[in-house]
C-alpha positions as CSV (number, residue, x, y, z in Angstrom):
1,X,-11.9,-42.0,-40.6
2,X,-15.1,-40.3,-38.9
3,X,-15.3,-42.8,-36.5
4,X,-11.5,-42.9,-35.8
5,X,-11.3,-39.4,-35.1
6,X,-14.2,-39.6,-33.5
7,X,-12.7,-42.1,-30.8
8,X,-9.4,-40.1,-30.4
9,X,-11.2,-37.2,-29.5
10,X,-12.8,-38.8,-26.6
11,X,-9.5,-40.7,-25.7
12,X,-8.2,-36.9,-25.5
13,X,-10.8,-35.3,-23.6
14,X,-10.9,-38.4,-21.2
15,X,-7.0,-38.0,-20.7
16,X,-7.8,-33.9,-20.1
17,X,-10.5,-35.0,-17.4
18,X,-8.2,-37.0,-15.1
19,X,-4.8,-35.2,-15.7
20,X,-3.8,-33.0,-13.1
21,X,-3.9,-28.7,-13.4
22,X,-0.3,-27.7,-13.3
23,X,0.3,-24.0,-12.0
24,X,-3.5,-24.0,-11.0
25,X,-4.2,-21.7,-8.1
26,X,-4.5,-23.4,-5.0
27,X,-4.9,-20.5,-2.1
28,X,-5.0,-16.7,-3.1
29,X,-4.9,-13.7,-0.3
30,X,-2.6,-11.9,-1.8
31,X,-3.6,-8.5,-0.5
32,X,-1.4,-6.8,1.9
33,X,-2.7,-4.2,4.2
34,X,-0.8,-2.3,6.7
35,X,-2.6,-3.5,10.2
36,X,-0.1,-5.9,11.7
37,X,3.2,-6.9,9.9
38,X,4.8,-9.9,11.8
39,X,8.4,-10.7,12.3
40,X,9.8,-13.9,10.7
41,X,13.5,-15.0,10.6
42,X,14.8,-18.6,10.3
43,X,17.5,-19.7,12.8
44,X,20.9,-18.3,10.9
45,X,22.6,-16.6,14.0
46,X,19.4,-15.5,15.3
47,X,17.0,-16.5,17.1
48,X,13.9,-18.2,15.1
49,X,11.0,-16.4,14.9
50,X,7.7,-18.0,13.1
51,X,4.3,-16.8,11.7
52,X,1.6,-19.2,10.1
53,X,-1.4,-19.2,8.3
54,X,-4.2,-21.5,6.9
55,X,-5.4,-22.8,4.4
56,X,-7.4,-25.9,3.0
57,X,-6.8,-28.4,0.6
58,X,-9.7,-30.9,-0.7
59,X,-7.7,-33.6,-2.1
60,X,-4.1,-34.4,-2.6
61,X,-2.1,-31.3,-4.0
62,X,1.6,-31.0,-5.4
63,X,2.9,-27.0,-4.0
64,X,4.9,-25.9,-6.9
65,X,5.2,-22.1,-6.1
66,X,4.6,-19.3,-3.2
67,X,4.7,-15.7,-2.8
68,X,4.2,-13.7,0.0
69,X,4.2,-9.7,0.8
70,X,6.1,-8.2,3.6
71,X,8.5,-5.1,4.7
72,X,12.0,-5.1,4.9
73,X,13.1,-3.2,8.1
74,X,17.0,-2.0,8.3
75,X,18.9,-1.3,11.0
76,X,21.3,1.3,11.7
77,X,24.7,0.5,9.8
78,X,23.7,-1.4,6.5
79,X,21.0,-1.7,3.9
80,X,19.7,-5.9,4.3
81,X,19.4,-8.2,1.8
82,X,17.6,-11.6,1.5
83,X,20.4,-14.3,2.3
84,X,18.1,-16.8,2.7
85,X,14.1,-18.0,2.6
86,X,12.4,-21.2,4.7
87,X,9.0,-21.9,3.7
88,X,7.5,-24.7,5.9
89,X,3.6,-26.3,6.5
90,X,2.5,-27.5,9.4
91,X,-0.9,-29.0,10.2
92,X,-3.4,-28.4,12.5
93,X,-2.8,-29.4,16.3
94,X,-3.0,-31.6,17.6
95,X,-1.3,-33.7,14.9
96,X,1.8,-33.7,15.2
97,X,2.0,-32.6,18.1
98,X,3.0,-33.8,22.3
99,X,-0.8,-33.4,23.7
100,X,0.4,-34.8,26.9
101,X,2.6,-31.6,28.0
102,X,1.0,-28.7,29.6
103,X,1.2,-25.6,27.4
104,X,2.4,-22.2,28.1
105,X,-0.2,-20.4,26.1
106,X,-4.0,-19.9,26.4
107,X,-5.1,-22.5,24.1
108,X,-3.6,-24.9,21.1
109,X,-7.3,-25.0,19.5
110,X,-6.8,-24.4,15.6
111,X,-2.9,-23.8,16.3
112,X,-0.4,-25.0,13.9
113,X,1.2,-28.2,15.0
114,X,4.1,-28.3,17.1
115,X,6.4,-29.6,14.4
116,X,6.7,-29.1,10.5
117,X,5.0,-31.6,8.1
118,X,7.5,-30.6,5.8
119,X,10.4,-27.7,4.7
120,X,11.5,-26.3,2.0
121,X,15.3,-24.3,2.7
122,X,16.4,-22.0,-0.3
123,X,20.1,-22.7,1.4
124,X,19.9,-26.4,0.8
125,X,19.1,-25.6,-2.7
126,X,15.4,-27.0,-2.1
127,X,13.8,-23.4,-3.3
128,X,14.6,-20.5,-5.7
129,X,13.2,-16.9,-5.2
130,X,13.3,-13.7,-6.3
131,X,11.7,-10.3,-4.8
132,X,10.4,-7.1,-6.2
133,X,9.7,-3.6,-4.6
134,X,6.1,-2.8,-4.1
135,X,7.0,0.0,-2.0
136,X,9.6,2.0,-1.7
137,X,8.4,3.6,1.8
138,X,5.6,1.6,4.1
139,X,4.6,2.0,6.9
140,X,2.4,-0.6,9.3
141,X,0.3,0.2,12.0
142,X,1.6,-2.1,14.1
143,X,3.7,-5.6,14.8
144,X,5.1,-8.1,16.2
145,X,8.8,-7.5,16.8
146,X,11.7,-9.9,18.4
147,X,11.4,-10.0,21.7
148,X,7.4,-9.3,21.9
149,X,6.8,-13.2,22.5
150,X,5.8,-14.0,25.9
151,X,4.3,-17.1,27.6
152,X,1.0,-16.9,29.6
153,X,0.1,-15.0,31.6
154,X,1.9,-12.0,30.3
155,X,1.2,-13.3,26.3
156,X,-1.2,-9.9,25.7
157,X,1.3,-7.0,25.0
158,X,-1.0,-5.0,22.5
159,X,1.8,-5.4,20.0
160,X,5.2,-3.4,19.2
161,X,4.0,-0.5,17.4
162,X,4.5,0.5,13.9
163,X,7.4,0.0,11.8
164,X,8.1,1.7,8.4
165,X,10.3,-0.1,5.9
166,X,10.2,-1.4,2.1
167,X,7.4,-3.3,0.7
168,X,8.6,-6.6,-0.9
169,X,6.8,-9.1,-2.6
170,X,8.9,-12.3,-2.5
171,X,8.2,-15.5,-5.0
172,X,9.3,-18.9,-4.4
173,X,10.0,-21.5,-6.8
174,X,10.5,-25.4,-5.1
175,X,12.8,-27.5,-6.2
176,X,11.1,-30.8,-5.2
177,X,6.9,-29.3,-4.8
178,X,5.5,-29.8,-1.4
179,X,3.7,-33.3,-2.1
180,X,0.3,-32.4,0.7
181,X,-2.2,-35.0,1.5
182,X,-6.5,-33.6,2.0
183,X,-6.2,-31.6,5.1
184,X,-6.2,-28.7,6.4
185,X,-2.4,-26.8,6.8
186,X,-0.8,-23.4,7.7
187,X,2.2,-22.0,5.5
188,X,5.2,-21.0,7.7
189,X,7.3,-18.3,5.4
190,X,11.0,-17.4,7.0
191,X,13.2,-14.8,5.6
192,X,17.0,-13.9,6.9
193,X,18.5,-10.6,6.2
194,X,21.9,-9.3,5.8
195,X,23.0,-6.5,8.2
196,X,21.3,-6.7,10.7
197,X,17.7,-6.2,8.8
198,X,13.8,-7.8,10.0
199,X,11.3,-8.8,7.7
200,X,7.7,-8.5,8.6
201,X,5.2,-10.2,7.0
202,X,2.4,-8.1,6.4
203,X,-1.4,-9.1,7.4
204,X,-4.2,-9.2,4.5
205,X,-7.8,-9.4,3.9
206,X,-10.1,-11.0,6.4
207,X,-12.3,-12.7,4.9
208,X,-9.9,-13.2,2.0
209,X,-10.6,-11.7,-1.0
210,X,-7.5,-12.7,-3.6
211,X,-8.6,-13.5,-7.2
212,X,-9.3,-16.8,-8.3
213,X,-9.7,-17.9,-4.1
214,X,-11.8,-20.9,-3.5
215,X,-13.5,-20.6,-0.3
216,X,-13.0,-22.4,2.3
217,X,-16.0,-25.3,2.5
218,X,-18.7,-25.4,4.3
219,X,-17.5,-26.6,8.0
220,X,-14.2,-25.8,7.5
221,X,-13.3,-21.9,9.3
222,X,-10.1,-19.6,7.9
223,X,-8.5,-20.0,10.7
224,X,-6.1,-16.8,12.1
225,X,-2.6,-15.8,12.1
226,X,-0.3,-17.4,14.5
227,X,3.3,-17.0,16.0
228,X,5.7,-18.0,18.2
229,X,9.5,-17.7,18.8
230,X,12.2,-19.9,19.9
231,X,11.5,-19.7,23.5
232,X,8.3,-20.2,23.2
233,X,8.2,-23.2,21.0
234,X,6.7,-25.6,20.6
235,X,3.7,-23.4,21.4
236,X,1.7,-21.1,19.8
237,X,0.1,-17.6,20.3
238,X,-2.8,-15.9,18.4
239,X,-1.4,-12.8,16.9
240,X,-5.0,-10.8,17.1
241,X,-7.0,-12.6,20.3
242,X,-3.5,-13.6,22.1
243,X,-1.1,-10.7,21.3
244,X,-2.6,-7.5,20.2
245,X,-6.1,-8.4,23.0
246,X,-8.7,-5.5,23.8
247,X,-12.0,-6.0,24.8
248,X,-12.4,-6.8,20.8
249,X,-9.3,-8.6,19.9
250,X,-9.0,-8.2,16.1
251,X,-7.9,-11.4,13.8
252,X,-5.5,-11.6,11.3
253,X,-4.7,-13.4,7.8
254,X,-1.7,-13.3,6.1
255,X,-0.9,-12.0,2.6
256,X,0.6,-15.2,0.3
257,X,-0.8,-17.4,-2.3
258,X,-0.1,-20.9,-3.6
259,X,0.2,-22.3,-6.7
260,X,0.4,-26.6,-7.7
261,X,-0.9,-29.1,-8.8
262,X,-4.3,-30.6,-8.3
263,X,-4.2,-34.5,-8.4
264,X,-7.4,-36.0,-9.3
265,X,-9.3,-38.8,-6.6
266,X,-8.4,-41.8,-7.1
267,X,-12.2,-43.3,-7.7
268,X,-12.9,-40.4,-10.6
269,X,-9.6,-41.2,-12.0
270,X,-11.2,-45.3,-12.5
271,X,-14.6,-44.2,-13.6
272,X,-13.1,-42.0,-15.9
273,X,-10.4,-45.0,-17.6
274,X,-13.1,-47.1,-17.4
275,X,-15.4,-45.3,-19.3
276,X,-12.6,-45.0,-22.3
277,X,-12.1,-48.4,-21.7
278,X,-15.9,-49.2,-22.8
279,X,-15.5,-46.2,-25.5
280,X,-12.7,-48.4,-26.7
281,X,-14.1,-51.5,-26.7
282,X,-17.1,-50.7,-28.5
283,X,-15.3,-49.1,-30.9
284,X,-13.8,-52.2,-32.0
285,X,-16.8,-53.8,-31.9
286,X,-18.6,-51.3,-34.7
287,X,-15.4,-51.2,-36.9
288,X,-15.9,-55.3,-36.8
289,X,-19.6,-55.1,-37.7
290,X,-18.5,-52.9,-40.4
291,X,-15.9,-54.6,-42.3
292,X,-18.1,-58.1,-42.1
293,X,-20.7,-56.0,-43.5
């Protein structure tokens, strides 16, 4: 019995070492600040505006769930409501991208693709969410509104100004997880309003600072906000270096996190079977030795 328990334990804690993490935390920055909010809006009507940022992933990774902070803008005539959330990744340009064209834009260097690697539609039924107010009242300092997308030369506007609205922190369930290979992506977040609203999502720590963040490794840089509309597509603009400019052009993250699956490499996965393997087989081989003693 000693021994059989013995050798079930390490079966167990073999199985525990090459099983993946479900609802581990994959990318944390989820701390809003009020320095830039950036509008977003999926093509329903309107015209599509985008906003991306990084993040790294060391081995093949299974994106269960997402949430992200931003404000809620109204316009005159209605309060808004969320009719509908996008959440797409792209990868880093040039993949997936047409590197022959000229671009409109002062450089592509660490932009987001020009082209989703995947999407995620809450109107196809491929993503639940819910939201909660953070804020009733909030204020940011400044933005990047509809219509404050320009190609090169005239890209560096200094930004909208500030826009005041309600705090929101949105969380996304999908149905089918976003199934990501090692690399390194940005997360593309969309939100449509009712009446005539604008969401903004809000910029966050820089460095980032959420709880339970892994750094990004050693060679690999957190990469900036970026954004673009639907004139300006496929392209890319900085929001901080591109947009806002100065003599010191600030930089931006975003505030979201990411939550998964982490899958396990393939070569620890065999060294850790075949070890239970050999646990097994010798196992066998001691209860023998025993009952012919």
């Amino acid at each position: 019995m000693k021994r059989g328990s013995a050798f079930l334990t390490t079966i167990g804690l073999g199985w525990l070492l090459v099983m993946p993490v479900f609802g581990a935390t994959i990318y944390n920055n989820l701390t809003p600040n009020n320095l830039m909010g950036v509008a977003t809006r999926p093509n329903t009507g309107v015209s599509e505006i985008e906003a991306g940022d990084d993040f790294f992933l060391g081995a093949r990774t299974f994106i269960t769930t997402a949430s992200f902070v931003g404000v809620i803008v109204p316009a005159v005539g209605g309060t808004p409501s969320i009719s509908d959330v996008v959440a797409e990744m792209y990868r880093v340009f040039p993949l997936d991208s047409n590197t022959a064209r000229t671009p409109n834009v002062p450089t592509r260097v660490n932009s987001p693709s020009d082209v989703a690697f995947d999407t995620r539609d809450s109107a196809a039924s491929q993503l639940s969410f819910s939201s909660s107010v953070l804020n009733p009242t909030f204020t940011i300092l400044n933005s990047v509104q509809p219509g404050g997308i320009h190609p090169s030369p005239n890209q560096t506007t200094g930004g909208n100004g500030p826009v005041t609205g309600q705090e929101v922190q949105i969380n996304l369930t999908f149905v089918t997880p976003f199934d990501l290979p090692s690399d390194h992506f940005f997360f593309v977040p969309q939100v449509a309003l009712t009446n005539g609203g604008q969401f903004y999502w809000l910029s966050a720590s820089r460095p980032i600072s959420g709880g339970g963040t892994t750094p990004f490794p050693v060679g690999v840089s957190d990469l900036q906000a970026w954004t673009r509309d639907a004139a300006l597509d496929p392209d890319w603009l900085r929001v901080g270096t591109d947009i806002v400019g100065g003599t010191t052009p600030p930089t931006f993250n975003m505030a979201f996190s990411l939550s998964g699956t982490d899958t396990p490499e393939p070569a620890a996965t065999w060294l850790v079977l075949t070890g239970l393997a050999l646990v097994g087989f010798r196992f066998r081989q001691s209860a023998r030795c025993s009952r012919r003693g």
